[in-house]
C-alpha positions as CSV (number, residue, x, y, z in Angstrom):
1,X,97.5,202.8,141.6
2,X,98.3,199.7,140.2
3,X,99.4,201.1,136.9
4,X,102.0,203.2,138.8
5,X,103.4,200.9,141.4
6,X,105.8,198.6,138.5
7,X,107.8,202.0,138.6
8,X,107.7,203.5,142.1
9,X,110.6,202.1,144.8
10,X,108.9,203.9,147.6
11,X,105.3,205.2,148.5
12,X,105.1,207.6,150.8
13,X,102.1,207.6,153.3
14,X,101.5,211.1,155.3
15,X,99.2,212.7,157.2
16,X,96.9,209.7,157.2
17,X,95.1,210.7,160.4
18,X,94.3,214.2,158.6
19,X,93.1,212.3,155.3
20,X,90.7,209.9,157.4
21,X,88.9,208.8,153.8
22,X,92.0,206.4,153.5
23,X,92.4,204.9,156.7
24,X,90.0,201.8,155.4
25,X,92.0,201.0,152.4
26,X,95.1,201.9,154.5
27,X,95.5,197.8,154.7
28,X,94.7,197.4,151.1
29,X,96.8,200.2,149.6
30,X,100.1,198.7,151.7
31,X,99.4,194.9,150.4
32,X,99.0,196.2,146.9
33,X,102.8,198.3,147.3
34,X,104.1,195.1,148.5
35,X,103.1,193.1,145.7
36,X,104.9,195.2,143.5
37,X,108.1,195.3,145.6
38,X,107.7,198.9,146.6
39,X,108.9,200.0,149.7
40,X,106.1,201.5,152.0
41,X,107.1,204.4,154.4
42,X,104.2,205.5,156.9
43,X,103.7,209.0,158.4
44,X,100.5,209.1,160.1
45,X,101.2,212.8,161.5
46,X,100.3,213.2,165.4
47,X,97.5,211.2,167.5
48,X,95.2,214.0,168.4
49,X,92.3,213.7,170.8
50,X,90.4,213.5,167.3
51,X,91.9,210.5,166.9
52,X,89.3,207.6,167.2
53,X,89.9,204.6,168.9
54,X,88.9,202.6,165.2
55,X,91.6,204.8,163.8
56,X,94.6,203.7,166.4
57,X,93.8,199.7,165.2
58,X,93.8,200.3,162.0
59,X,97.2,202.3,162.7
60,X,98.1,199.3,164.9
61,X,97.1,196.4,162.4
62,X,99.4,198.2,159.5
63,X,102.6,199.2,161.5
64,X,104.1,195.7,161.2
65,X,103.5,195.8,157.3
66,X,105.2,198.7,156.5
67,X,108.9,199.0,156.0
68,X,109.7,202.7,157.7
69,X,107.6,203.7,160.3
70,X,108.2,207.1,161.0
71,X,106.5,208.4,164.8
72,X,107.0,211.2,166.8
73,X,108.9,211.7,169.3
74,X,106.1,210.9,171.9
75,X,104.9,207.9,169.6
């Protein structure tokens, strides 16, 4: 990732609720964008009723951080 970042003005984060693997780095992937001056857009894709509480604060905790923020409707 870090190699990358120098060259990328925007990193696109979708579907992180379906790619649960990356919700604890979530924090740690966002900080490491920033450093590099890339712009962070998050897409975390619907809150189902698979959605664990854990996963919400994690959601919650990296919301401010980003800079687009893209819910749904309902969100």
């Amino acid at each position: 990732l870090l190699e990358y970042l120098p060259g990328v003005d925007y990193l696109y984060l979708g579907g992180i609720f379906k790619l649960k693997m990356v919700l604890p780095a979530l924090d740690e992937i966002i900080q490491t964008a920033k450093k590099s001056n890339t712009k962070v857009v998050l897409d975390h894709n619907r809150i189902t009723n698979n959605t664990t509480h854990e996963e919400k604060e994690i959601m919650k905790k990296v919301i401010p951080q980003v800079d687009f923020y893209l819910p749904s409707k309902d969100e």
